[in-house]
N, C-alpha and C positions, 0 to 999 in steps of 0.2 A: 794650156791643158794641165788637168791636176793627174801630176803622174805620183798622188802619195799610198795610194793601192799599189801602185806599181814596185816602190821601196817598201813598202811593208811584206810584202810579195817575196821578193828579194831576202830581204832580213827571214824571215822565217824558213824559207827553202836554205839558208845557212844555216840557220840553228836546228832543223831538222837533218838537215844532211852531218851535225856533228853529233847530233843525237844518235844517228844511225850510224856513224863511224865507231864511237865511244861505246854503244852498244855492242857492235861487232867485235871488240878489244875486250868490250867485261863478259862477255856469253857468248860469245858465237865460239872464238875460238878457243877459249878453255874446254867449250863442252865438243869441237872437233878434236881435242887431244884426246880428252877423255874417253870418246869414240873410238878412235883410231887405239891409242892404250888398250881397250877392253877387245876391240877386234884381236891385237897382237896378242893378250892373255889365251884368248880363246883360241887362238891357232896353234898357241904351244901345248894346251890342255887337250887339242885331238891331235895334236900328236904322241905327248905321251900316252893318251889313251889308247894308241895305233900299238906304240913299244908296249904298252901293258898287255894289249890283247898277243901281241906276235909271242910274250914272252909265259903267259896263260899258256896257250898253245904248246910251246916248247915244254914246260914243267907236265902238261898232259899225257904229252908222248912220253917222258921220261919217268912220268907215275906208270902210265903204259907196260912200259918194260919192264919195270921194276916186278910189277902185277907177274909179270909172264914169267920171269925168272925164279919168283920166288913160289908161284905155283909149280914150276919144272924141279926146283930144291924139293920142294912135299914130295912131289912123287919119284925121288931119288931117294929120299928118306923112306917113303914107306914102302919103295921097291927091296931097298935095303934091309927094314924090319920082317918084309916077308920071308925074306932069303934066311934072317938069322933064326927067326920062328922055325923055318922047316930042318933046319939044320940042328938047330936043337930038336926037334921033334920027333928027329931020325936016330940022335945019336941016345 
């Protein structure tokens, strides 16, 4: 029997199966780093997005106050000016 299909068979299922190794070595897993890489960018980038917004927030509340205190100064100040207006206006 001519078994020379059958070594040509052979030989090629070799040189393809290194094809596919050497392949796997020049692109497969560079570009699984590169994946994995850009996942882990992208997980620290929502999380400082989480600290930016939690800290938005915080700077809100304390524009917040800020607002309400400095509106409660006016009207201690022009409570103030009234008082001095009738005081003079008396004397």
């Amino acid at each position: 029997m001519d078994f020379s299909w059958l070594e040509q068979a052979a030989q090629l299922t070799i040189v393809l199966s290194f094809c596919g190794v050497l392949f796997n070595y020049v692109v497969i897993r560079p570009l699984n780093d590169s994946i994995r890489r850009l996942g882990d960018a992208i997980d620290n980038l929502r999380e400082d997005l989480k600290q930016n917004k939690e800290q938005l927030n915080r700077l809100r509340g304390e524009v917040d106050e800020i607002k309400y205190a400095l509106q409660k100064a006016h009207d201690r100040i022009d409570e103030f000016l009234k008082k001095e207006a009738s005081h003079i206006g008396t004397a």
